[in-house]
PATI-414826 format. One record per atom (N, C-alpha, C): x, y, z. Coordinates in pm, whole numbers, plus 50000, padded with zeros to 5 digits. Layout:
N
XYZ
...
END
This chain:
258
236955960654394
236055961254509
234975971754481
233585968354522
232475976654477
232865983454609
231495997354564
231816013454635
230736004054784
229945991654776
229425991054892
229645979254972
230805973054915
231795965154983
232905971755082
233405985254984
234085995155119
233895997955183
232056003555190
231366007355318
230945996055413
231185985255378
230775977155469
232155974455578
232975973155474
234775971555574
235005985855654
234715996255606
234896009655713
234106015855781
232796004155823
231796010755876
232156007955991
232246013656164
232666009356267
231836000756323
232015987856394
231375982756454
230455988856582
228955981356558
228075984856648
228215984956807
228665991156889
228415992157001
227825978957107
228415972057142
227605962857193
226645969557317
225745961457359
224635968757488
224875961657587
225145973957705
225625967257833
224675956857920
223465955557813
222865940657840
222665930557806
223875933057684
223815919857616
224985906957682
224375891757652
225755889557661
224985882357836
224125888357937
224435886958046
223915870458063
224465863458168
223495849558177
223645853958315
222335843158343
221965848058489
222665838958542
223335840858691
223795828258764
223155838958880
222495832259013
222135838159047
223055836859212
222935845759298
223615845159428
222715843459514
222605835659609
221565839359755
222165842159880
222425854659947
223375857060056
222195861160143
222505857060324
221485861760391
222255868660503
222115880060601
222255886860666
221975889060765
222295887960946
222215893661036
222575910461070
221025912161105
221205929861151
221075933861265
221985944361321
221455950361434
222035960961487
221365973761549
221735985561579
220315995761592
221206004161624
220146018261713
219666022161639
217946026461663
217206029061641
216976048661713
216756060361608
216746072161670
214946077861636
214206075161742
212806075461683
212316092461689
212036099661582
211426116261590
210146117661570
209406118361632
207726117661604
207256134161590
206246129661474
205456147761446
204236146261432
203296152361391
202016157061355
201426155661449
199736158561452
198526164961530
198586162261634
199096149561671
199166146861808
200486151961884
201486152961820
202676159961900
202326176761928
201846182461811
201606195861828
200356199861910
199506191661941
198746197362061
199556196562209
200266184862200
201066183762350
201896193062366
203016203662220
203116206862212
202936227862268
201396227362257
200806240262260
201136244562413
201556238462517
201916242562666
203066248462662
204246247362544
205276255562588
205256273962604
206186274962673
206546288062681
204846295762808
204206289762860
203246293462914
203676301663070
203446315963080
203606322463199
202396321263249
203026325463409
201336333363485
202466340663605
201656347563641
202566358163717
203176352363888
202966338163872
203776329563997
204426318863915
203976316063790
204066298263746
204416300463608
205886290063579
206286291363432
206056278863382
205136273263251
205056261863253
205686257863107
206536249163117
206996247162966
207086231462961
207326229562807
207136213162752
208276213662635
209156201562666
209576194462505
209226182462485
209166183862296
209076170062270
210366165062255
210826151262290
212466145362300
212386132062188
213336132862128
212986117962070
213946107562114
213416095362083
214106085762206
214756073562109
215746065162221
216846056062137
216266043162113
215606037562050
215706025562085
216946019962009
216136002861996
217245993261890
216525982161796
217235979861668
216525970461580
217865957961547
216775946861570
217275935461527
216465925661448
217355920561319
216915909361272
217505905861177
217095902861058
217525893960911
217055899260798
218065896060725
217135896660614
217995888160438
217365882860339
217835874760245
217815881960128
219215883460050
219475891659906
219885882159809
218995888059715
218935880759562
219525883159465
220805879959390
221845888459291
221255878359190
221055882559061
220525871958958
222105871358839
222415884358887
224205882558746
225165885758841
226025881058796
227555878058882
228355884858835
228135892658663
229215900758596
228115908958532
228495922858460
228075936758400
227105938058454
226695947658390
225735957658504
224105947558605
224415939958531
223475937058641
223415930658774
224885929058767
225875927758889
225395937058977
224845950258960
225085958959045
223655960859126
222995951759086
221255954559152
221045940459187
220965942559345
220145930559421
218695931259508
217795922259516
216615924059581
216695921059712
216095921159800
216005916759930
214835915160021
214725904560094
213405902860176
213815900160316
213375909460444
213755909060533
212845907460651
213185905760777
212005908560887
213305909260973
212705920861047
213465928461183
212485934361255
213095934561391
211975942261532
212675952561535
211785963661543
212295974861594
211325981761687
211355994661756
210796003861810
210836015661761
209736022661808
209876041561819
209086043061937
208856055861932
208456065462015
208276080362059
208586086162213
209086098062210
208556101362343
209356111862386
209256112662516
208356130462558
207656136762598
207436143362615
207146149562808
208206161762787
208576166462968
208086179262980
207156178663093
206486193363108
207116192863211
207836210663278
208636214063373
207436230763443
207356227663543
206446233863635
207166243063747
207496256663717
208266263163840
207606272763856
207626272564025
206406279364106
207356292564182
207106303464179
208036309464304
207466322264311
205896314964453
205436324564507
205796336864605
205446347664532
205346362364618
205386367964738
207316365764753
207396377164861
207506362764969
208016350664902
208496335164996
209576338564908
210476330764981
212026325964957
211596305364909
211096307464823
210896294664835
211036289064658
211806276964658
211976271964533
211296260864505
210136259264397
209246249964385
209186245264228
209826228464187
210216228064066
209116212364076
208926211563962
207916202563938
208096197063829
208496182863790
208416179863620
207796165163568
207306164563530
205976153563495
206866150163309
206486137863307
206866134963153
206266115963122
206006120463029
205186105762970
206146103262823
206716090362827
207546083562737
206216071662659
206626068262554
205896061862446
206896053962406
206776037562380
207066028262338
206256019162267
206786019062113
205496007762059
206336001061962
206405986561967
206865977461937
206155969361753
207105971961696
206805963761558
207545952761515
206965944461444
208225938061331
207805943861195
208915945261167
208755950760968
209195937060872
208795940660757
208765926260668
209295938460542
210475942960536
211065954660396
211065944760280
210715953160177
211445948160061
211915957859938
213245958059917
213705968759872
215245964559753
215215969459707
215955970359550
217445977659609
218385969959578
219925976259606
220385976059474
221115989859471
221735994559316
223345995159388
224315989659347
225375990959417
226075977659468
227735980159472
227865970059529
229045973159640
230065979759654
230785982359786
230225994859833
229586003759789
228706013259831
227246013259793
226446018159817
224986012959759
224366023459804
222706019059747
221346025759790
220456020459709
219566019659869
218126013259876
217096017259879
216046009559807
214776020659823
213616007159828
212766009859879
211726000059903
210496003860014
209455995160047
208095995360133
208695986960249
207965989860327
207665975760456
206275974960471
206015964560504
205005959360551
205075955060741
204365962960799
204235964760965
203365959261028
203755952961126
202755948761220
202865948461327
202155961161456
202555962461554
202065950161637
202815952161766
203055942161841
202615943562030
202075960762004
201635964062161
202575976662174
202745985662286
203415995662344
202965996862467
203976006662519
203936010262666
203936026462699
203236030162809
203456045262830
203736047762964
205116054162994
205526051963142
205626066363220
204396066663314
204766083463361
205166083763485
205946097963466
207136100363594
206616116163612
206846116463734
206746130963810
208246132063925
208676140063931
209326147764042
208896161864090
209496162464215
208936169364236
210206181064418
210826188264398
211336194164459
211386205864518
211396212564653
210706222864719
212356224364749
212486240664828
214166240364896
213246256664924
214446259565000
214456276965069
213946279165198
214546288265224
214226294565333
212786294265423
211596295765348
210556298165378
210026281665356
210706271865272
209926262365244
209646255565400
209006249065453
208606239265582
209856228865547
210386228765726
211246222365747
212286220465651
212676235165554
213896232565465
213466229965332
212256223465335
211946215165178
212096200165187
211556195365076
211476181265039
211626176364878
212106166864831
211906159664705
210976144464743
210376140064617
209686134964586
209886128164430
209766116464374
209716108764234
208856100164269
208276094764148
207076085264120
207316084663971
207176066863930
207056063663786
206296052163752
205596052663691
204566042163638
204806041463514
204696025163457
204346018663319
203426006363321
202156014963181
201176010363155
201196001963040
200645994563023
200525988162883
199325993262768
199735997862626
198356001462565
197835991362534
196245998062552
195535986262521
195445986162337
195755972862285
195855971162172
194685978762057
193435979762126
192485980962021
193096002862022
193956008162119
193756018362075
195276024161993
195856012061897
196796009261864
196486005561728
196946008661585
196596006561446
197585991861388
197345986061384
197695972161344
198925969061215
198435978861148
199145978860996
199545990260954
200855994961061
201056007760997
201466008860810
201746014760784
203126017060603
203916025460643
205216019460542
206366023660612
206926025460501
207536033760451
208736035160310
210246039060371
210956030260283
212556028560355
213256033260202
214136043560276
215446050460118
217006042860276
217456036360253
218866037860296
219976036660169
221096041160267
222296041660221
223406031660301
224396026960265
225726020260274
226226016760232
227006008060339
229185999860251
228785985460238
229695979360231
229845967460210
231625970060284
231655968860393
233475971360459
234355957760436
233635945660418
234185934460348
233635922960319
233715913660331
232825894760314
232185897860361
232005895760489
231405892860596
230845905060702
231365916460659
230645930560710
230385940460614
229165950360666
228685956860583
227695963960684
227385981960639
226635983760715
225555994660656
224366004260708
223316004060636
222686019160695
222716029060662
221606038160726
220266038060704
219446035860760
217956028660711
217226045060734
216236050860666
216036063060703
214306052360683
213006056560747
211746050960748
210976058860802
209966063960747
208516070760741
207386062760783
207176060660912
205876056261009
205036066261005
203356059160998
202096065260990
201386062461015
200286066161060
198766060961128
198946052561229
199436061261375
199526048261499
198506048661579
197796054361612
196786054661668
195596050661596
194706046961690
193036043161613
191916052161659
192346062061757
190506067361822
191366079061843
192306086461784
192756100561821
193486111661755
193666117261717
195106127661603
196096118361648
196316116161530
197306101461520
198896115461518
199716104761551
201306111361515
202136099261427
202906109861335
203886095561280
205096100061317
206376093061261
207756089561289
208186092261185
209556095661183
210686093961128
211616083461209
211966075961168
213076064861231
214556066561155
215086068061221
216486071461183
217306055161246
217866046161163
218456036261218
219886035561161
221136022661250
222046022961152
221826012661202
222136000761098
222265987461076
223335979961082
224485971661126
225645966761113
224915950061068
225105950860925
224995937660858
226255926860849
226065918360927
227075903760949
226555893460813
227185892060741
226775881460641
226735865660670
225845858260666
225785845660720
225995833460631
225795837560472
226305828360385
226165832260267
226915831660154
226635833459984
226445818859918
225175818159899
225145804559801
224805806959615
225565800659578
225735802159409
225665791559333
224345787659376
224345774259259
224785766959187
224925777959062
225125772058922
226765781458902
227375784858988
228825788859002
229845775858988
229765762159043
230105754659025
230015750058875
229065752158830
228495743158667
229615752958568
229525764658591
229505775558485
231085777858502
231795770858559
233525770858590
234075757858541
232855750258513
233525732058456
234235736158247
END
């Protein structure tokens, strides 16, 4: 035996590549979603509404929070597995459309307690924000009983509402006839043109897969530019998703078992 016939018998075999080898069979599974929506709104426009807290005057304390509010998201969406075995098993695409909301609520609280009266005078005014989208995500899943997602949406609002409330309560000694309360609430509709059409939205979630047919999703999403004529504010949307699976179809799963 030559000296490069030995090296050929004791050379270790090459490593195969965990992409070799793969054939595509591909999966199409589609999904019902739905769950709460936690909407946190910031910038120029929250922080001027903002600038009233903590405000004295030597009869009147006037303060403000911003609150963020619950809504809920529902809809669908369709995932694309192209390998059924090694690693590329583990990355699926997806195209979805779901409604959701945000918002946020902001409460100015007004207490009066003029000099040398026995009198208690509380006052609180607050304007809530509702604005209605559907999103169109599309986003890349690495994972398969646990995961994470990363992808854009594409937005298109749909209108909002702004609903204001006042109360308003007197009591004490000095107040006339004992005191009185008072509430009032109104909801307006915005008018669309002062509403931005096409927000962008970037989505990172995380989740399970809990079995077949359930699975669920923390959607984390970055809203921007909602307004058109003012210091716009954006969102953080905080959602959780409970995904119901509605069917797995596999084509060429049948062929590739004959």
């Amino acid at each position: 035996m030559t000296l490069s016939g030995l090296a050929q018998e004791t050379a270790p075999a090459p490593k195969a590549s965990p992409f070799s080898g793969l054939k595509i069979r591909p999966t199409l599974s589609a999904d019902f979603l739905v769950g709460p929506t936690l909407s946190f709104s910031y910038g120029d426009f929250i922080d001027q509404q903002s600038d009233f807290t903590g405000i004295k005057y030597p009869e009147v304390n006037v303060s403000n929070s911003i609150r963020p509010r619950m809504f809920f998201a529902m809809g669908g969406q369709g995932r694309l597995r192209l390998f059924d075995e090694g690693i590329g098993s583990y990355f699926t695409g997806s195209l979805g459309l779901y409604y959701y909301q945000r918002g946020y609520r902001n409460v100015y609280s007004f207490d009066v307690a003029p000099a040398g009266l026995e009198i208690t005078d509380n006052m609180v005014y607050s304007e809530s924000y509702r604005i209605n989208h559907v999103a169109v995500p599309f986003l890349l899943r690495v994972g398969k009983k646990w995961f994470v997602e990363g992808g854009f949406c594409m937005i298109r609002t749909l209108g909002g509402t702004r609903t204001q409330s006042f109360s308003r309560s007197i009591s004490g000694n000095d107040a006339y006839n004992g005191g009185f309360s008072t509430s009032e609430s109104n909801t307006f509709a915005l008018a669309d043109t002062m509403l931005y059409g096409s927000p962008a939205s970037i989505m990172i979630n995380v989740g399970g897969q809990l079995s077949k047919g359930f699975g669920f999703r923390l959607t984390n999403s970055f809203d921007s530019r909602t307004f058109t004529r003012t210091n716009d504010f954006s969102s953080y949307n905080l959602q959780l998703h409970l995904l119901i699976n509605l069917f797995n179809f596999s084509p060429l799963r049948n062929e590739t078992s004959k």
